[in-house]
Structures are given as structure tokens and as C-alpha cells.
C-alpha positions in Angstrom: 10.3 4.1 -0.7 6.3 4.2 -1.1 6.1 1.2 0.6 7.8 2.5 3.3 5.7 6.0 3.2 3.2 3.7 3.3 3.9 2.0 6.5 5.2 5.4 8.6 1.6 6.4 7.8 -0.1 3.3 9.4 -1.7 2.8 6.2 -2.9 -1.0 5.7 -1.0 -2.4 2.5 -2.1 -5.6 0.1 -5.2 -6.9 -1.8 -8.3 -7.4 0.3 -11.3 -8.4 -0.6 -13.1 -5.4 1.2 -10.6 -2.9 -1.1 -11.5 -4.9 -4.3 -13.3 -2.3 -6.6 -15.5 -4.8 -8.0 -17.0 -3.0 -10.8 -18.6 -5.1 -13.5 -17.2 -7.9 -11.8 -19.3 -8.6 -8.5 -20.4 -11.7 -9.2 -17.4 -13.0 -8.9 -16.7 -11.6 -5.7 -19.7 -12.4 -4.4 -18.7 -16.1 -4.7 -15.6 -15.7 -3.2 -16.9 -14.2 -0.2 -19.8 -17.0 -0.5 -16.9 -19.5 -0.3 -15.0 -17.7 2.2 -17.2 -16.8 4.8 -17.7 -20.6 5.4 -17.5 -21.3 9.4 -15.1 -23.9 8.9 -13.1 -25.6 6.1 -14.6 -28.2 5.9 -18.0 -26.5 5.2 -16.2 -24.9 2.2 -17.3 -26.0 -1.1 -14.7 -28.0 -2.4 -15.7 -27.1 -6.2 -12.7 -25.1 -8.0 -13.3 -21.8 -9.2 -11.1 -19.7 -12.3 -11.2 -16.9 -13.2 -9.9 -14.9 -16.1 -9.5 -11.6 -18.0 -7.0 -9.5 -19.5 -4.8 -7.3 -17.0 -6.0 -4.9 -14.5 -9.4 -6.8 -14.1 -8.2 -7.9 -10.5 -7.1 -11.4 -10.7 -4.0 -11.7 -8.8 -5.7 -9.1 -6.5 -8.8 -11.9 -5.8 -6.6 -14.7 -4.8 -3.9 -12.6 -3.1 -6.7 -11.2 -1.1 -8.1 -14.9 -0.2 -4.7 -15.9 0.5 -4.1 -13.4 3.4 -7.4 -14.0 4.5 -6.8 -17.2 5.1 -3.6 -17.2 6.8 -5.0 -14.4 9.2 -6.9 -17.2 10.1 -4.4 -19.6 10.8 -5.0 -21.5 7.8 -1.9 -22.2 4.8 -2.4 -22.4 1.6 -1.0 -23.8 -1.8 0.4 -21.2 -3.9 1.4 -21.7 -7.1 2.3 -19.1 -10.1 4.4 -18.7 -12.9 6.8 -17.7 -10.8 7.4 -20.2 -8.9 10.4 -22.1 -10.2 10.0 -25.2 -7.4 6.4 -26.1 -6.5 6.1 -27.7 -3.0 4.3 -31.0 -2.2 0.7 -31.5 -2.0 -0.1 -30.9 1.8 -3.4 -32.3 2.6 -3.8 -29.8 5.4 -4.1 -26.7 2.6 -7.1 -24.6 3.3 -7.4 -24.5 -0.9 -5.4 -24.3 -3.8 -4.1 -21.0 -5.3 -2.7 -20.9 -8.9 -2.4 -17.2 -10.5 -1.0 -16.9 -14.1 -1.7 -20.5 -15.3 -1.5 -19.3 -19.2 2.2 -19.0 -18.4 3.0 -22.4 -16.7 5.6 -24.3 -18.1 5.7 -27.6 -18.2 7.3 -28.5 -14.8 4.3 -26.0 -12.9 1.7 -27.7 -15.0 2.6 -31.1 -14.1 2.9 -29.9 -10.3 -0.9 -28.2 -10.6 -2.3 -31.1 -12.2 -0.9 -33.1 -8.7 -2.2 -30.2 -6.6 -5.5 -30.7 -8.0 -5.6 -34.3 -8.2 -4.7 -34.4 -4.5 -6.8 -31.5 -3.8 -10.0 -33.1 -5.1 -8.8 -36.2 -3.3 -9.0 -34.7 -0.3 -12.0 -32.0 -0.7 -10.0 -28.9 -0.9 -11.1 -26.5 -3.3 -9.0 -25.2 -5.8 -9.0 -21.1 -7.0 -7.1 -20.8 -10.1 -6.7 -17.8 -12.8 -5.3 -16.8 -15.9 -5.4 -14.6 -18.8 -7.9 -16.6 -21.3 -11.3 -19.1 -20.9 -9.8 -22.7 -19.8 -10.7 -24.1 -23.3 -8.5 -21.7 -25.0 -5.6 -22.4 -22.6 -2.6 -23.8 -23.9 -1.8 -26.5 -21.2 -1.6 -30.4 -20.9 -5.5 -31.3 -21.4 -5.7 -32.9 -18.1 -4.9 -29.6 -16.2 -6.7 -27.5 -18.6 -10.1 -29.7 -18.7 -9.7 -29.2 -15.1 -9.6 -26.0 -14.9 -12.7 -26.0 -16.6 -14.9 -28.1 -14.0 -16.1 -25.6 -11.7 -17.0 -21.9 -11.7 -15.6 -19.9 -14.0 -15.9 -16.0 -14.3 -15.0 -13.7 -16.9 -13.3 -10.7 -15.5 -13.5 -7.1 -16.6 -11.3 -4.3 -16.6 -13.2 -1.3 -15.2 -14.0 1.8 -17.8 -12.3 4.4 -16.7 -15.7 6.3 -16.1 -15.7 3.4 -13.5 -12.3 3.9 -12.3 -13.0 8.0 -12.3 -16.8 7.1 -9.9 -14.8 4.9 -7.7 -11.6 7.4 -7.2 -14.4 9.8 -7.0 -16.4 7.9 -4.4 -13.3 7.0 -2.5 -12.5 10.5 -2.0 -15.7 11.5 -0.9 -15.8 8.9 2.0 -12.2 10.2 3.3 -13.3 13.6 3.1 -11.1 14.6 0.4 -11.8 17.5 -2.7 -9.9 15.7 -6.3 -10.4 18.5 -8.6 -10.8 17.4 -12.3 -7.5 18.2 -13.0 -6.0 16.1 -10.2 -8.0 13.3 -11.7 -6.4 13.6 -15.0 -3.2 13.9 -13.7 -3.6 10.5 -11.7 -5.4 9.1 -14.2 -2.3 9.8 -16.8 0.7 10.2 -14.9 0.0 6.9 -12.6 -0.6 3.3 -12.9 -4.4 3.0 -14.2 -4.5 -0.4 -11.9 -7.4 0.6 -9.6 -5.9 -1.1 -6.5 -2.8 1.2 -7.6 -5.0 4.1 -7.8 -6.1 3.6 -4.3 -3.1 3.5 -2.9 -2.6 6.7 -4.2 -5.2 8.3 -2.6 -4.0 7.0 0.8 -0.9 8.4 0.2 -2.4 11.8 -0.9 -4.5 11.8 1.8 -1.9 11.3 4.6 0.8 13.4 2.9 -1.4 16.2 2.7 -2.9 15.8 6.2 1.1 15.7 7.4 1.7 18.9 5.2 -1.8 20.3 6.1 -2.2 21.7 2.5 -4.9 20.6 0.0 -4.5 17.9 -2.8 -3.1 19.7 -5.9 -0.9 18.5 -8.9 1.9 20.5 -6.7 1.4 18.7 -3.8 1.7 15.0 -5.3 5.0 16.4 -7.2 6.4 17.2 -4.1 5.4 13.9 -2.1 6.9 11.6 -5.2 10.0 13.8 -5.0 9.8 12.8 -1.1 9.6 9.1 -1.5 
């Protein structure tokens, strides 16, 4: 039902790279935007990137982001988690590689990532992997892990939650938008502390209140949860 709120307000859903909050963690999206802002694929480095961190740093978020980007552009990509219970074949005309959770791939996904990126270093195509710990302390097949391992890797950060309190802050001010203290608390304790979570909230704050024409109070987002 938020989703759907969501959408009847016109508000644009999904990771981006523009809404990633990157906190202590802008190097690493400063090389993905490096990468990405290539003119062409084939200009693209093809040198694989992974990143890593505990939750809520903004993993899944990062390649998520890249992959819409991508296929905005017209491009398809691989895509390959732990959810994925039947990898696809290698096709060579991948814009890059994608492979989110890799910690938590069995043995069936880490034989079909250790194809992708054979294939994809074949063929030039970069490959943009994460998971929850540094590749040498991965518990996978040492030829996928080693791997993983080649490239850039980046050590991901959870924001503080002075960080995630500036940015909230931040964000508000930009839309125009009082968050007393209080409200801050409650969002901060009642809510997912996922940042991109905690923006979505805001949206939905902001519309819901600008459809009710009332301030944001604890009230108010009681009675828009009870709505959705």
C-alpha cells in the first residue's frame, strides 16, 4: 500500500545514484559515477569493482541504482544474487556484471559467477560485485573469491545516525519542510533506520501533508500509516 501511495503521488520510487546518501562512503560513489558516466561501453573500464560492509551501508542500493541506470539507457545487464535460484547464460552483449550478496552464494551461483566473470573479462565487461565481508575473508571457491579481489574494492559504512539525523535534516530543508525534534525521534525509532527508507518517508510526509494541508507532526504520520 506505500508503494502504491507512492505512485498516486507521482513520487519517483528505487535506488539512484543521485538519492544515494553517501556519507562516509563517497569515494565509492565517486567511482561509480567515474565508471558510469563513460560515453560509451566500450570506453568503460572493464576493471571489476566490490564492495562491502555490513547492512544499511548502501550496497544493494549502489548496484540497484547502476542497474536502472543502465537499462534507462538501453543497455541489459547480468544480475546475479543470492536469490537467484537459476543464473542465465553469459551474454556477451551485458553492459557489466552485477552480483549483490556474494557471502551467501551457494555453490551452484558461485560456479555461475565464476563463468560470468571469466566470460566477462573475456570479453572486456566490467564486473560490479558486493557482499557483506573483504574478498579474502569470503567463504567461496578460491577462484571466484581471488577474483573478487582483483580490482577496486571499497569498504562501506553505515552512516552515524548524527549522519542520518544532518541528511533527514538537510533533506527537509531543501523540500521546504519544518521536522521538529520530536518527529525526528519518532522516525528515527518507529521506522526503518535504512537511510534510502528514511527518505522515502519524507516524500511520503511531504505529499501526505501537502494533500491534508496540515503540518508534519507525530499525529499526522499516524494517520497517513493508518491510510496506507
Amino acid at each position: 500500500m506505500m508503494k502504491q501511495l507512492v505512485l498516486d503521488m507521482g513520487l519517483p520510487i528505487g535506488p539512484t545514484l543521485g538519492n544515494f546518501c553517501a556519507g562516509p562512503n563517497e569515494a565509492a560513489l565517486a567511482h561509480l559515477k567515474l565508471w558510469l558516466g563513460a560515453s560509451a561501453q566500450t570506453l568503460r573500464s572493464p576493471v571489476p569493482t566490490y564492495l562491502w560492509g555490513g547492512s544499511g551501508c548502501g550496497k544493494t542500493h549502489l548496484l540497484k541504482a547502476l542497474r536502472a541506470t543502465l537499462q534507462q539507457q538501453g543497455s541489459s545487464v547480468g544480475w546475479l544474487d543470492a536469490g537467484v535460484q537459476v543464473p542465465a547464460e553469459f551474454d556477451e552483449r551485458w553492459a557489466c556484471v552485477l552480483m549483490d550478496d556474494v557471502h551467501a552464494f551457494d555453490a551452484g551461483q558461485q560456479q555461475a559467477g565464476f563463468n560470468w566473470f571469466v566470460n566477462a573479462q573475456t570479453h572486456q565487461i566490467a564486473v560490479i560485485a558486493a557482499g557483506t565481508l573483504p574478498p579474502a575473508d569470503l567463504k567461496l571457491r578460491d577462484d571466484l573469491r581471488t577474483r573478487l579481489g582483483w580490482g577496486q574494492v571499497f569498504a562501506l559504512h553505515a552512516l552515524s545516525e548524527p549522519e542520518r539525523r544532518a541528511v533527514l535534516r538537510q533533506a527537509a530543508d531543501a523540500r521546504g519542510i519544518f521536522l521538529s525534534d520530536e518527529v525526528m525521534d519518532y522516525m528515527l525509532t518507529r521506522f526503518s533506520r535504512d537511510l534510502g527508507s528514511l527518505m522515502e518517508l519524507l516524500d511520503l510526509m511531504d505529499g501526505y501533508a501537502l494533500q491534508t494541508q496540515r503540518a508534519i507532526t507525530i499525529p499526522l504520520i499516524k494517520t497517513m500509516m493508518d491510510n496506507t
